[in-house]
Structures are given as C-alpha cells and as structure tokens.
N, C-alpha and C positions, 0 to 999 in steps of 0.2 A: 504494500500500500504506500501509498505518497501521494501528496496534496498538490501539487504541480509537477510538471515531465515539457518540457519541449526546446526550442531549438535558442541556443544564446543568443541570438539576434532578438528570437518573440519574447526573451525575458527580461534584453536591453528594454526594449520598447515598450511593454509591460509595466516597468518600472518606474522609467520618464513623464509617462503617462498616470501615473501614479493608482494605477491597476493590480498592482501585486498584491498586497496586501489585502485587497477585498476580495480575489480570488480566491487565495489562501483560505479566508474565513469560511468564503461559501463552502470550500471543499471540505474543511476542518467540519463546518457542522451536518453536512451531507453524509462524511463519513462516521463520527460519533453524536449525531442528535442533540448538541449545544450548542455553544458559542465559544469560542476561544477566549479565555481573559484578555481582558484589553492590554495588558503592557505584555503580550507576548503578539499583539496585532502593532504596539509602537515598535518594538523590538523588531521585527519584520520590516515594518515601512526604514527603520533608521539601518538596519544592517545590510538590509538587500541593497538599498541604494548606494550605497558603498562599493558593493560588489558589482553591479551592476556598470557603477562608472569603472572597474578593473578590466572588467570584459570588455567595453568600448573603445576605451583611449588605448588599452593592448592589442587590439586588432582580434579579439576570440571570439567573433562573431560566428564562424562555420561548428559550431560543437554544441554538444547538447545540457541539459541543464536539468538538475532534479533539485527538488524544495521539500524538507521535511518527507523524507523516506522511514518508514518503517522498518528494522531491521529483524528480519525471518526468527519468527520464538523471543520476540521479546516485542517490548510497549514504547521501545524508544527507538527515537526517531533521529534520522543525519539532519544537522541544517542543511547543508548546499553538498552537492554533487556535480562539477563539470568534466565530462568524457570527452575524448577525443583520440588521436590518433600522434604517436610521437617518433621520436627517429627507429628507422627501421619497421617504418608502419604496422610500430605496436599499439597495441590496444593502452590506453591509459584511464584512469578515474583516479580523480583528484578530491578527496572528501574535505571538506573545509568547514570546521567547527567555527560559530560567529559568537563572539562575546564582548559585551558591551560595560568592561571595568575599567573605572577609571586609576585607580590602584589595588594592590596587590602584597600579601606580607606574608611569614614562614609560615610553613603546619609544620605538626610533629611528624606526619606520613610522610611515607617516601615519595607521592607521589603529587603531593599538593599542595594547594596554598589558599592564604585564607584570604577572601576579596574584599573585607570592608577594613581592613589593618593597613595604614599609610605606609611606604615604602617598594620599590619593585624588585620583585626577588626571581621573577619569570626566568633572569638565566644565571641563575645558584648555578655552582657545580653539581647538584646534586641532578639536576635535569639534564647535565650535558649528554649521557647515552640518549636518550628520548629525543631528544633535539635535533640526533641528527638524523634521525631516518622522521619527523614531524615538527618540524620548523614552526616560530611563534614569529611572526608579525603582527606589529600594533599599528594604531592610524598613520605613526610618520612613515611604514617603512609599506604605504601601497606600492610602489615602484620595485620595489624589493621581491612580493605577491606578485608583483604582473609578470617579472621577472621569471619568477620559478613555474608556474601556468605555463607559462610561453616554452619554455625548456622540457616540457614533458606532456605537452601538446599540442605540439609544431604542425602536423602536417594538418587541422584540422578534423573532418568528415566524422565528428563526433554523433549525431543522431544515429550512427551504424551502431557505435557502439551505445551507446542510451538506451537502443533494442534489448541489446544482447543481454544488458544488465536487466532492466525489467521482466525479458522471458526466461531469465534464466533460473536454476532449480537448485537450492541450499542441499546441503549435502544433512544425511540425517543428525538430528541432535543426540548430541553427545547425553547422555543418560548418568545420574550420578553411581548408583549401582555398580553399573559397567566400568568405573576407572577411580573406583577408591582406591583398590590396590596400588594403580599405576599413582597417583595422587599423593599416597603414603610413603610411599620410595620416590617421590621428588621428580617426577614424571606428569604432569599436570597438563591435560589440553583444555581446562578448562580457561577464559577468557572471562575474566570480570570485569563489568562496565559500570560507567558515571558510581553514583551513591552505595555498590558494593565496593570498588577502589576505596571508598574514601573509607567507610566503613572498617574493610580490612585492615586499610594501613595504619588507620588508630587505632584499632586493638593491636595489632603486630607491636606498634611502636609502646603501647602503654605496660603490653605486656613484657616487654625490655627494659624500661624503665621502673614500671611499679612494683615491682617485687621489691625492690629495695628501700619503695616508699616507706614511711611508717603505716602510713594511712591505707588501708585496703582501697581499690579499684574495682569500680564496679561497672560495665558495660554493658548498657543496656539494646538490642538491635531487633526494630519491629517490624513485620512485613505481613502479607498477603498470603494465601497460597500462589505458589510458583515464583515467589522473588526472590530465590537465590539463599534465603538461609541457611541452609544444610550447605552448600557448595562453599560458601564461606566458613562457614563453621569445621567441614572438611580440611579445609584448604589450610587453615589457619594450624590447626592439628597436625597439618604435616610441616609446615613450619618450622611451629614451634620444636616439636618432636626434632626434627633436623639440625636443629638449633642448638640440642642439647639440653632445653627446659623441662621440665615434669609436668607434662601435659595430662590430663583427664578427657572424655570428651564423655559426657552423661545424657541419658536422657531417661523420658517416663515411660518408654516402649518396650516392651520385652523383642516384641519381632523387627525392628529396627534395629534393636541394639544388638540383635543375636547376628542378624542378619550382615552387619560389619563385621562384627569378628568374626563369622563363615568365611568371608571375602577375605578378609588380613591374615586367617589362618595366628596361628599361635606366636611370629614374630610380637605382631603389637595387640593383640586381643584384649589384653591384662590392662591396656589405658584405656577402654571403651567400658564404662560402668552404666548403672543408675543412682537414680535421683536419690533412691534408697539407701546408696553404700557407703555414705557419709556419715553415719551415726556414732561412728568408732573413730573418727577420724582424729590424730591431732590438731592443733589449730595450725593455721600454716604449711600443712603436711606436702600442699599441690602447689607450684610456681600459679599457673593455669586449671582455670576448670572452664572447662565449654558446657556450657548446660543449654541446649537444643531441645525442642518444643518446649518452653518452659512453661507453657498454658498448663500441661500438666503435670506443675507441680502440685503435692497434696500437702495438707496441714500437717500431717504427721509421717515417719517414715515407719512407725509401728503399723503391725497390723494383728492379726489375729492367731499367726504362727509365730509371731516374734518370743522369743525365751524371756523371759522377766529377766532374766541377767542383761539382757542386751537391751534393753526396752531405754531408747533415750527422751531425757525432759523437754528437750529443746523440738521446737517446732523444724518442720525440711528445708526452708529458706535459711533458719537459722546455721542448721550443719554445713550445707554448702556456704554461705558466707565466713564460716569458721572456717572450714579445708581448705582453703585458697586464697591466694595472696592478691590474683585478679581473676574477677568471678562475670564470664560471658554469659549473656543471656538471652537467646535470640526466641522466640512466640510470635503468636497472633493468635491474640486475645477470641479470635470468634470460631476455633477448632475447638474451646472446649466443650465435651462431649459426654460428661461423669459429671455429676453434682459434687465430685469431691476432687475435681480438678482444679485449683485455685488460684494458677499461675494470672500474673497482669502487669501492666506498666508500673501502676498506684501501689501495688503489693512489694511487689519487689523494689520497687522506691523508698518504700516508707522503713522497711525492714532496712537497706542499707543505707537510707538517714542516719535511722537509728542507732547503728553501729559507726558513723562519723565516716562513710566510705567519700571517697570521689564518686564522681556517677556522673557519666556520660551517655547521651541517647541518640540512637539514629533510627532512621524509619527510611524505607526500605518500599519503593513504588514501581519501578518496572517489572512488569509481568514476562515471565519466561516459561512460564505453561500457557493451555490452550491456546498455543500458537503464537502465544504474545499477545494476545488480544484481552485489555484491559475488558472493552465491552462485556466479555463474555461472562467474567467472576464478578463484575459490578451487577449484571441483572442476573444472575444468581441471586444475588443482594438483595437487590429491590426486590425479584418477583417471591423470594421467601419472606421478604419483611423484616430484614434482620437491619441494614437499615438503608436509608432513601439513597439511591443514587441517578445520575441523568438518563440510565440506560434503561426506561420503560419499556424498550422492545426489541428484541431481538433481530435484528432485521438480515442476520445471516451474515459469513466471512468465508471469501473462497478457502483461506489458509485454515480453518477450525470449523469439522466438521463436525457437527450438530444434529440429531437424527433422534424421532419419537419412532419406535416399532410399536405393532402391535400387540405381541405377544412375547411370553419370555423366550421359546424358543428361537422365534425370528433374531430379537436380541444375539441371544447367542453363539443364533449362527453369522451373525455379523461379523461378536467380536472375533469367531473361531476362522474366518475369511481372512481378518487384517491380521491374525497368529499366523497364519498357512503364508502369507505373503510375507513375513521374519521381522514384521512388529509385534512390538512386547503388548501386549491384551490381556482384561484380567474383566472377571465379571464378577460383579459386589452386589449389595444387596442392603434395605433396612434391613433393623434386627427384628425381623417378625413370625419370626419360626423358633421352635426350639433348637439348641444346639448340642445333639446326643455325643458320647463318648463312642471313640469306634467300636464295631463289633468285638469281639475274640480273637478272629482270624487277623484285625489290624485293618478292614474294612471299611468304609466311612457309610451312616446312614444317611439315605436319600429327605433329609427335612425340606429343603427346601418347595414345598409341595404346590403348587400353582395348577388344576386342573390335572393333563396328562403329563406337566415336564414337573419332572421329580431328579433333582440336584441336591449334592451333601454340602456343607458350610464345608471349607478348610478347617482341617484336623483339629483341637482343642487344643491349647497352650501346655498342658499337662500330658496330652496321649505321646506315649514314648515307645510302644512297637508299632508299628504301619507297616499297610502294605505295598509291596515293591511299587515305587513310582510316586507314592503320595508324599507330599514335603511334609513336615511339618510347620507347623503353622508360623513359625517366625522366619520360614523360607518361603512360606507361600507366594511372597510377590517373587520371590527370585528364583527359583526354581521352576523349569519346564511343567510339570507336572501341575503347578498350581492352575494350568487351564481349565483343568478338570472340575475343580471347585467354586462355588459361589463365595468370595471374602467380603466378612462381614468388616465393620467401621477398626474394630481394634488389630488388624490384620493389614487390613490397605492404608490407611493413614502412616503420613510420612515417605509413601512412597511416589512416585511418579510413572505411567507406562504412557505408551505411545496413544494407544485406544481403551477410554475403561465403557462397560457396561454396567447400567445401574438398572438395579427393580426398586422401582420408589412403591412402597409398600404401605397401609392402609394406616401405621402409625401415625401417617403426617397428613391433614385431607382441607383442602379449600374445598368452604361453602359459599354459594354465591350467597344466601340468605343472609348471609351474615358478614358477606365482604371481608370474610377475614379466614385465617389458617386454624385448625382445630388441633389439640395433639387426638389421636386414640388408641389412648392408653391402652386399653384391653385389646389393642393388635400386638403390642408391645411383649418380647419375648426377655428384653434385656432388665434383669429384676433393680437393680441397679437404679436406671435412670426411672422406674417405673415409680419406685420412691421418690422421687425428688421433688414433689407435691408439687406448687407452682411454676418451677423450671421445666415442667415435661414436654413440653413445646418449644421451646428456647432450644432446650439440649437436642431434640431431634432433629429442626433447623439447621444444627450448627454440623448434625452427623450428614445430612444430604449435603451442604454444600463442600464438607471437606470429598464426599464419593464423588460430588458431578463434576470436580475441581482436578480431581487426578489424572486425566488425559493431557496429553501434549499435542497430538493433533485432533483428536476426538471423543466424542461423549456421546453413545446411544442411549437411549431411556425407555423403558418400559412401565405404562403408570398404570397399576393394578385397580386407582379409585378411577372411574373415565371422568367425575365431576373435576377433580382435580388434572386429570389430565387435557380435558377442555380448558379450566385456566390457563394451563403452562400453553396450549396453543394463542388462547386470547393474547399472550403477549411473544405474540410470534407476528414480525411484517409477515412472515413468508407463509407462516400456519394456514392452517384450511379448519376453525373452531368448529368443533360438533356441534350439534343440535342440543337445546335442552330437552 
C-alpha cells in the first residue's frame, strides 16, 4: 500500500501546485477511514516541497516517485521513494526519510538521539558506520542531496523500475519460533524498526549501566498484538547473554516457555524461567530479568501444590523486582484472559515506585502481524467493544486475508490447504467444550463436538504419554503434528502462524436487542474465568481477540451463534449480512 506512486515530473508539479498534500489526505482517509492529523498534512506540505525543489533544479525529472509506502508485515510507512536507473543500467531506489528538527542532542542508545535537547550530535563518532552506507543531510546541505540522487540515478527511466517495486512479492516473514536458536548464538535476521530501535537500545544500554546503579531499573515496554515484543525481548536475551550478563528471560506461559527451551535445547534452557521461580531468589541474584507477557502476572507465586516451607510472603511483582538489578517488562494490558492475571502499566508502576526504582516506558505501535495492517487489530477492537477505534468497518486488504466459513469443517479444511502449501496453520477455538485427559492408549478425545466434525483440544498440560505424532501441549504450536488439534487460548497465545482458524463459540454472543455483546457463561467450559463474576465478558473478549490476532497473513472464522455472526458481517464493506 502507499498513498501516492507516479512519475517525478507529476510530483514536481503536484507540489508547485500545491496539490500534494490534499492528495495525500484523500488517499490517507480512502485507505484507513479518517483523516490524517493535521501536523503530519503540515509536515507533508513543508517537507515535500523541499524535495520536490531537489528533483527540479537536479534535473530528476524522468524517475519515479512513491509517498508514504507501507512496508510488507508491518504499519509503517517510507516517507519518499525515488527509482531510477544508475551506471551500468542498474536498477536503483533511493529511500529518503524527511525530518523536520531543528536540533538535536545524545541518547544513551547506540542508535539515537534525542530531538528536543539543544546541540547537534547527528555526526558523533558513534554514527560514523551508519553514515556511510545512509548519509544525513540537513537544509544547508540540499546541493549535497541532489548530488548523491544524481550519482545513483543517472540514467533516469525510473517508472520501469517504480513497477517492479510495486509488483513485486516480499519474501516470507521470518517467524520468531523458526530463529531463536539462530538468534541465541548471535545469528539474528531479525531487523528492528523506528520505536523497537529505540526501545532496545535503552534497555541494552540501561542494562550496562544499571546494574551498578544503586537504585534498581525498571523498564517498562507496551504494545499491541504483533509489535514486536517477544522479538525484542529475544533479541535483547541474546545480547545480553553474549555479553557475558546473567540474563533471565521469564514468563506466565508454560507452552511458550517450554517451547524455547525445546528450541535452545539444554545449552541455554536453564535462563528461560517463570514468573513463578523467583520466590527463592536472592535479592540481586539476576544482572537482567526479561519478564515477557507481563499481563500475566499473578498476585501471588503460591499456589495450591506449593510446600509450606517454600510458600513466600511477598506478592510476584515483589520477587521479580527483588531478583534483578534491571527488571524488563514488556504486556498488553488487553491479553489478559484469567481473573487472576494482574499484570498492567499502573501495577507494575506503583510497585517499583514503591521500591524507589528508575522506570522508564515505551509503547510500542507498528503492527507486524496481520500483515501489518493496523486496521485489522483496531476493529477487532471496536467490533468486540473492548475499546473505540476509527476502524468501524472492515472494508478488506489485498495483503491480510480475512474469511467467514461456514462451517467448522470448511474452516478446517482451509486452514489444512494453507499447511499442505508449507504455511504454518493452527486451528483454535473458545473454550466451550470440555477438555478430557487422553485415553490409556495416549489417544486424544474427540471434544470438540460441533454436529458431524468431532476434533480433540491439544493434549493437556499435564498428559505425559501420547501417542506417536501428538505434541504435547506446550509444543502444540511448534510441532507438525499440532495440525491435528483444535488449540484452545492457553496453548496458542504468544505464538504467531502464518494462517490461524478460529470457532468463535456461543461463550461470547451479540444481540441486536440489546446493541450490545453478552458473555454465556453456561457455554463456558473454562471453570476459571467462569468464576470471575462480572469480568466474564471482559475476559472472553480479551481471549477472541488474542485467537483472531494470531495470523500473519490470515484469519478464517467460523461463528457457531449466526446472530453474532450477522454482526461481524454488519461490519464488513465487503460482507453480504444475513437476514434476521
């Protein structure tokens, strides 16, 4: 996607004309159904023109030109793009980031600086690698700009290549699953962009420095489904670990957490914990603690098998903020899915207040699931009601395919279509069936019961003989075999595939009568949230949108209420609404 494409000449003149700008806009709200803030329409009118006089007075009138590109699996967008043709009638594309600062001063990251601090530090030694393969001109040095344009895009006939770039096909996304291993041994093809950069480089750097603080450090990083948390939080782990620190990396998951150390094998297993394992700890014991999904952290790390000897006074925020000298904390507050999951910004704030910590926060906005496509997790949002966003309607993205079947079979055989073609596929489900222990034999019971299609949930967290071919449950999304299975919320959460399938089941049900979402309880298998008296709607909410959220290119749906699944067409441009 991108908001304007065509030839440097029609964007000279576009500009002169003083038409760019409102094209932009029109395209901006055509393609997401608002309006662009106004100081990114001034931002637009004051930077294009600028460029626009580079392309003129340099003579780059034969090449082509793109305006706010969206870049394939994520939410962010290129400012300008000019192609053309350079010696040797190579293909070239010149990406040219436009920012409008008028100074400039240190960050602690390797990679940044901070814009409202007086002074210009733009060429620190610390930038000089970056520099040279990404040169930084300011207003006096456009001559400098027109210069280097001109030198790697001499021969013009840029709209050839402008094509090429628009039809051409991203290679598939890199999956974080697939390259922890490579990731942990210092082998990273992961690429982080804008607000993860910044993010990581201040924990990398706080966690360098503040160990030695008195003061504990505390890092707070908030995002979305699909912004990147876990890929940071990875990334950071191998790091440190590399580095020589005494890294942790925690979470509330059993099948995430099992599920890495399957992958890392017994080298690094031993630094991937839970939230749970701190209770023994001494204080200070971890340079680093990475605590990932922290939503679900609980009030207590006791439970009902814990030994009176072992049983600690301190609440689970408290023990991680004691184990670790700097305590990472990356969430999104609206996964949680357990009335006794109690992670938040305000929670973990007020707790390392209270211990006199530093605390730093960042938030966390480009989308790198569903395709990149902000739209698609914003009306999630709205049409569950969880809360208002611009995106009332769906109105379809070539890049994230979106699809209602009829039945759960058809579903399945969807997802089992995009598996057979060597995309990762996984079929989920609410929790509206019972979840039996396997047979004798290591067999799984057919619960999932829907008419004639009769499917087992993945294995139980506890069944430990299976039979040949069945994962267990905290390899269910990683494991071939987990096709077989319907994975319920505490199984697929945290992961990502390429295509998921979801049965939106009678737990959760729009009535028109009442304009509004109902829980129903008594569909409800999960005894858990079933308790959880006036959060039972909230929590079920929060469990569809982490399932409908877990594809990378696609999401099929099967809605066992049709009233509710009428709504979800109601807010479909593309739907065809039933009948009442």
């Amino acid at each position: 996607m991108r908001l304007y494409a065509g030839s440097s000449g029609q964007f000279v003149e576009d500009t002169v004309l003083n038409q760019i700008a409102g094209k932009l806009k029109n395209a901006f709200f055509s393609h997401y159904r608002y309006n662009p803030p106004h100081a990114e329409i001034n931002s637009w009118q004051n930077s294009l023109r600028a460029m626009a006089g580079i392309l003129q007075y340099g003579d780059l009138l034969d090449h082509g030109v793109m305006l706010e590109y969206q870049l394939p699996l994520t939410s962010r967008r290129l400012d300008f793009m000019v192609t053309g043709k350079g010696q040797a009638n190579a293909d070239h594309a010149v990406i040219v980031e436009l920012k409008q600062w008028d100074k400039c001063g240190t960050a602690d990251g390797e990679n940044e600086v901070v814009t409202f601090v007086a002074g210009d530090v733009l060429y620190d030694p610390k930038f000089e690698g970056v520099l040279k393969t990404d040169p930084i001109f300011t207003m006096d040095e456009a001559p400098d700009l027109m210069g280097y344009l001109q030198e790697r895009l001499c021969a013009g006939q840029g709209m050839e290549v402008l094509k090429r770039v628009e039809e051409s096909q991203y290679r598939p996304s890199r999956k974080l699953m697939e390259h922890v291993w490579q990731v942990i041994n210092g082998n990273s093809h992961y690429v982080l962009l804008d607000e993860q950069v910044v993010a990581y480089d201040k924990v990398r750097a706080l966690a360098k420095t503040g160990f030695h603080d008195r003061r504990k450090t505390v890092i707070i990083v908030k995002g979305g489904p699909g912004t990147g948390k876990s890929v940071i939080a990875i990334k950071l782990m191998a790091d440190l670990l590399l580095n020589g620190f005494n890294a942790h990396y925690a979470t509330g998951s059993k099948a995430f957490t099992e599920t890495l150390r399957n992958i890392i094998g017994n080298r690094g297993s031993v630094q991937f914990k839970y939230f749970s394992s701190y209770s023994a700890a001494q204080a200070n014991e971890i340079d680093v603690l990475i605590a990932d999904e922290s939503h679900r952290i609980r009030k207590t790390s006791n439970s009902r098998f814990t030994a009176a000897a072992n049983r600690s006074g301190l609440e689970q925020i408290e023990e991680l903020l004691q184990a670790a000298k700097v305590c990472v904390f990356l969430f999104d507050d609206v996964q949680v899915v357990r009335p006794n999951e109690i992670g938040s910004v305000e929670y973990i704030r007020r707790h390392a207040q209270a211990k006199k910590c530093n605390v730093f926060e960042y938030e966390l906005e480009a989308q790198f699931r569903c395709s990149g496509s902000d739209a698609f997790v914003n009306w999630i949002d709205n049409t569950l009601a969880i809360r208002r966003t611009a995106n009332v309607l769906w109105e379809g993205n070539e890049l994230f395919d979106f699809k209602i079947l009829d039945s759960p079979q058809a579903l399945e055989d969807a997802i089992r279509k995009k598996a057979a073609e060597g995309y990762t596929a996984r079929m989920t489900a609410g929790f509206c069936w019972k979840w039996s222990s396997p047979r004798p034999d290591g067999t799984l019971v057919d619960d999932v019961l829907i008419g004639d299609y009769r499917r087992p949930w993945n294995a139980r967290p506890e069944a430990a003989r299976l039979a040949m071919g069945i994962p267990k449950a905290s390899l269910w999304a990683h494991l071939p075999g987990g096709i077989d299975q319907v994975g319920c919320i505490y199984t697929a959460q945290g992961f990502e595939f390429d295509y998921v399938g979801v049965i939106f089941g009678k737990d959760l049900l729009y009535r028109f009568d009442r304009q509004d979402w109902i829980g129903g309880r008594e569909q409800s298998h999960d005894t858990v949230v079933r308790r959880s008296g006036g959060k039972f709607a909230e929590l079920v909410k929060n469990t569809y949108r982490v399932l409908l959220s877990r594809g990378m290119k696609g999401c099929y749906v099967h809605f066992m209420d049709k009233e509710t699944e009428h709504f979800i067409r109601s807010r479909m441009e593309t739907g065809k609404p039933l009948t009442d």
